[in-house]
DONULUM-213526 format. One record per residue (C-alpha): x, y, z; residue in three letters. Coordinates in steps of 0.25 Angstrom, whole numbers, padded with zeros to 4 digits, always signed. Layout:
N
XYZALA/...
This chain:
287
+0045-0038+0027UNK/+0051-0045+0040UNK/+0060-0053+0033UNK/+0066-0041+0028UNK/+0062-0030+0038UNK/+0070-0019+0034UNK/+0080-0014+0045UNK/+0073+0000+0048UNK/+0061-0008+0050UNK/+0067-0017+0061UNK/+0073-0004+0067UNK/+0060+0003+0068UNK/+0053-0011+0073UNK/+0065-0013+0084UNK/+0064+0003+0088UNK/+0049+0000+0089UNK/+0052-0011+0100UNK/+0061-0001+0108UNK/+0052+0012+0106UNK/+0040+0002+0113UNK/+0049-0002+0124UNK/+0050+0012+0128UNK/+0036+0013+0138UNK/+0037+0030+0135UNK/+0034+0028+0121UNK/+0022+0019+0123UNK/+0018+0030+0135UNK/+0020+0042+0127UNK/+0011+0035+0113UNK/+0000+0029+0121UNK/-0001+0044+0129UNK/-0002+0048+0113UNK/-0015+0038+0110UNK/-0021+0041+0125UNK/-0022+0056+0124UNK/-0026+0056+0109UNK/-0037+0045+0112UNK/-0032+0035+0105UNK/-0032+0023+0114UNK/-0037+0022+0128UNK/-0028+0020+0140UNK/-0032+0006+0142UNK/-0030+0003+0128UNK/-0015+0010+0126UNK/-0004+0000+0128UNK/+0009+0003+0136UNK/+0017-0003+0126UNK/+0021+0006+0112UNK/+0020-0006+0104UNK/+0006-0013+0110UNK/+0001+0002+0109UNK/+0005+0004+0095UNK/+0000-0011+0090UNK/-0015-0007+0096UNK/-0014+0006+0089UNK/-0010-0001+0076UNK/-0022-0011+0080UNK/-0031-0001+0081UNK/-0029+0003+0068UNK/-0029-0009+0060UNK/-0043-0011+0065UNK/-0046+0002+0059UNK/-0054+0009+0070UNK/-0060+0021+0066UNK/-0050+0034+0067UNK/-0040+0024+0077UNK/-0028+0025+0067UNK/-0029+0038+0063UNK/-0030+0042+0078UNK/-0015+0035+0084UNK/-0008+0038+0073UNK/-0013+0054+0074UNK/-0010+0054+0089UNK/+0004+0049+0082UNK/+0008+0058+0072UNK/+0002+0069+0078UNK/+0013+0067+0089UNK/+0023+0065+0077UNK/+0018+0079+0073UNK/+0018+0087+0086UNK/+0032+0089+0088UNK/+0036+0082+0098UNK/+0048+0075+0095UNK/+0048+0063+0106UNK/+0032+0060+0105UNK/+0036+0064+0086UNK/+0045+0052+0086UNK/+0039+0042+0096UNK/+0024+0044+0087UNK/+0033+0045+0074UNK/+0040+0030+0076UNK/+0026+0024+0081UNK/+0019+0028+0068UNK/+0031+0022+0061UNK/+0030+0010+0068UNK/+0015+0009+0067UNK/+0018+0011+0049UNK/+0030+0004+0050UNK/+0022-0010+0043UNK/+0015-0003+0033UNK/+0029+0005+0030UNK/+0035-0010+0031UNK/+0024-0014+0019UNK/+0028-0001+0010UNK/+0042-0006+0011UNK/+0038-0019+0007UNK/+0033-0014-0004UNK/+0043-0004-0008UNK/+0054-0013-0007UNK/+0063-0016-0020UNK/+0072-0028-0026UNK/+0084-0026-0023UNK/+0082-0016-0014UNK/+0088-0014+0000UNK/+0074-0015+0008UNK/+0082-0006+0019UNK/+0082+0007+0009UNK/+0067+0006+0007UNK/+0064+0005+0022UNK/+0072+0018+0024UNK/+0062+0024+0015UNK/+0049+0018+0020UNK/+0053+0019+0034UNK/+0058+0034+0032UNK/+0045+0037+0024UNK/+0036+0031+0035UNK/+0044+0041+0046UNK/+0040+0053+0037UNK/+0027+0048+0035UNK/+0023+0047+0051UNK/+0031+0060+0053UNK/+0025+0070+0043UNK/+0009+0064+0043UNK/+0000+0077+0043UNK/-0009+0070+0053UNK/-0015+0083+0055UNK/-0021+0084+0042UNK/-0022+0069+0040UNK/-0028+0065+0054UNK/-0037+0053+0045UNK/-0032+0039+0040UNK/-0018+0042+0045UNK/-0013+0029+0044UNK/-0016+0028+0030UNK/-0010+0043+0026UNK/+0002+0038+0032UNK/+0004+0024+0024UNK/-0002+0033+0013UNK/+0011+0043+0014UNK/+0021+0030+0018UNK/+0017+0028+0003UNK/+0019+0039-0003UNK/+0033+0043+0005UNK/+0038+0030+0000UNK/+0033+0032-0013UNK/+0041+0044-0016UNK/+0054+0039-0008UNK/+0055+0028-0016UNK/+0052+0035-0030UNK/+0064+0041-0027UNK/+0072+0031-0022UNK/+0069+0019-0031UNK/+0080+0016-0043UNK/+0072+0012-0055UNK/+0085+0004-0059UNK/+0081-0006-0048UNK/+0069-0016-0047UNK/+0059-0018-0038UNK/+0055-0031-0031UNK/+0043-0040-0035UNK/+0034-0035-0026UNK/+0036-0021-0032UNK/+0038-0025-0047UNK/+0024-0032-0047UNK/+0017-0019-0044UNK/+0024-0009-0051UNK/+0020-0004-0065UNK/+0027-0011-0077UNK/+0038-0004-0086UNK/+0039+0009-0074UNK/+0052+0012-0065UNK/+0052+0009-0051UNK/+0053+0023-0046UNK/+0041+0026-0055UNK/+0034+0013-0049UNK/+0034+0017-0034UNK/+0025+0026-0033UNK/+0015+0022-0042UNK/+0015+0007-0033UNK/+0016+0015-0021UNK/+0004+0023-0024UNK/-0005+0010-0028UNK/-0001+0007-0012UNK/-0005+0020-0007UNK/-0017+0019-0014UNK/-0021+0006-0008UNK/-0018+0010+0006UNK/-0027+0022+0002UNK/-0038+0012-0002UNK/-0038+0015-0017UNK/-0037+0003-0022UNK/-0042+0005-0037UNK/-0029+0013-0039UNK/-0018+0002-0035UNK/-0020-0004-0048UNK/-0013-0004-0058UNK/+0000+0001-0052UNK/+0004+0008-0066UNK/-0007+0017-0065UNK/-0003+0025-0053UNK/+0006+0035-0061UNK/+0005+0046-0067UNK/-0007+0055-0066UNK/-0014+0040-0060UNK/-0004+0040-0049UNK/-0006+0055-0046UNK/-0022+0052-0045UNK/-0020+0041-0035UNK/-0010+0047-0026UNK/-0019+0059-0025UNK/-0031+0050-0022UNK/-0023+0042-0012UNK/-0019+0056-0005UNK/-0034+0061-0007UNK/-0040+0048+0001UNK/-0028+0049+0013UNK/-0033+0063+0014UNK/-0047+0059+0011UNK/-0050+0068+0001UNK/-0056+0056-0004UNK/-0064+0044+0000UNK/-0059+0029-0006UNK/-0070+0030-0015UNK/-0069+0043-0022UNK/-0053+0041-0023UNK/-0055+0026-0030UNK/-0067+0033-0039UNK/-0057+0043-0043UNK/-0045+0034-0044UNK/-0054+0023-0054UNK/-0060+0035-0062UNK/-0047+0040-0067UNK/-0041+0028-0069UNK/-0036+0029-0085UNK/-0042+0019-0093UNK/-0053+0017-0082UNK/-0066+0009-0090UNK/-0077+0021-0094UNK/-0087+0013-0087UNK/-0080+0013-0075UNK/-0087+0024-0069UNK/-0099+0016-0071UNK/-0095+0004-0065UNK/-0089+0011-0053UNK/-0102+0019-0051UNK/-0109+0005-0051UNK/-0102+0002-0041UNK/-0102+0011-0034UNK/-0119+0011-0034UNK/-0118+0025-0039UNK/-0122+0033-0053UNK/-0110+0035-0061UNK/-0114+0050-0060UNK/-0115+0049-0045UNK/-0098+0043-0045UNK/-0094+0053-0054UNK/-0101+0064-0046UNK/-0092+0057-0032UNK/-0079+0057-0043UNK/-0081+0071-0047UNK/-0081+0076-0031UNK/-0070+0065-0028UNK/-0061+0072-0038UNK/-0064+0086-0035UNK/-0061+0083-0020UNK/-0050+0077-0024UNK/-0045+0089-0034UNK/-0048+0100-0022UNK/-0038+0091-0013UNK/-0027+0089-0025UNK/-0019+0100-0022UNK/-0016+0096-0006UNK/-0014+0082-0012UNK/-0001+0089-0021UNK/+0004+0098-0010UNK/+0004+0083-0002UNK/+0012+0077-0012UNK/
């Protein structure tokens, strides 16, 4: 991505470095992170950027509840109608996302295809994202239902926008379904991502299963473990059990090893899907 580092991405980088030379904007985040709690006088840098790298820190060590606290205090100040302290919390968030957004756009990026156009809609959907995050009723795992939502804004923006007259690059051609548009192909491979980042891993492969009333499945089991509606667990027992074509001893085998009877696992199925079906209906007002 450096050697071709879209130009809104430099923009953004380059109006990073100014917003951090400006000491009131460092004052007015770090006064966020003291009064909520979230870092301790003598911890809080004086600088915007140091202050925002040991807050991304923090989180890559995965400290229990820290992630979900910095980015609250954030996007509950992008909610509160302020305009100054909306827009100053909005473009941290952003810059804190902007990687992950950099790696959607690596992926999303078409032969032929002016790299520029894609980062408009990455970049775009990313702002949208950080703006309209219910944290109010989504207070858990917020970085995740953030990159979850990136994906699925993208998703539906470049449905719309891709030509199927035009081809996609290598990286893209080796993962998309055989036979099948482009257009139709997005959202399927955009999904098996989501789905990954999600940690169900049993349903990124094979890409071609992730239409249809498939697709439909997994996007609402990926929306049921961001809401946790579901555990991991009872997500992927649902997602390999209706798999079509799944082997008929496979509930026997999973049960195995899971140390459990196979009555037992279909006893935890049947409450997994009955949860699930009671939460359906907020799942298609989301949508």
């Amino acid at each position: 991505m450096d050697a071709v580092q879209p130009t809104l991405v430099t923009r953004l980088n380059a109006e990073w470095e100014w917003l951090c030379a400006d000491r009131g904007n460092c004052d007015r985040v770090r006064s966020w992170m003291l009064g909520a709690g979230v870092l301790d006088e003598d911890q809080a840098p004086a600088d915007l950027g140091e202050l925002c790298a040991l807050l991304r820190k923090g989180a890559r060590r995965d400290e229990p509840g820290f992630i979900d606290a910095w980015m609250g205090v954030l996007l509950h100040r992008v909610s509160a109608g302020d305009r100054r302290d909306s827009e100053l919390a909005a473009r941290v968030l952003v810059q804190a996302m902007l990687p992950h957004a950099c790696r959607v756009l690596r992926g999303c990026v078409r032969s032929g295809e002016d790299i520029e156009d894609v980062a408009q809609v990455v970049i775009a959907s990313l702002w949208e994202v950080v703006r309209t995050f219910p944290i109010a009723r989504r207070p858990r795992k917020v970085a995740a239902g953030l990159r979850l939502e990136l994906w699925h804004r993208v998703s539906r923006e470049l449905k719309r926008e891709l030509a199927p007259s035009e081809h996609l690059d290598e990286t893209w051609a080796a993962a998309l379904p055989g036979g099948v548009e482009p257009a139709d192909a997005v959202e399927p491979v955009l999904l098996a991502r989501a789905a990954e980042a999600a940690g169900l891993q049993t349903a990124v492969s094979p890409v071609e299963e992730l239409e249809g009333a498939r697709g439909e499945m997994v996007a609402l089991l990926v929306w049921a473990l961001e809401r946790e509606v579901l555990t991991t667990e009872a997500a992927s027992g649902i997602c390999d059990h209706y798999r079509e074509g799944a082997p008929q001893d496979a509930a026997t085998a999973s049960a195995s090893a899971s140390g459990v009877s196979p009555v037992a696992l279909r006893r935890r199925r049947s409450r997994a899907v009955a949860r699930l079906r009671q939460a359906a209906p907020q799942w298609v007002e989301a949508a």
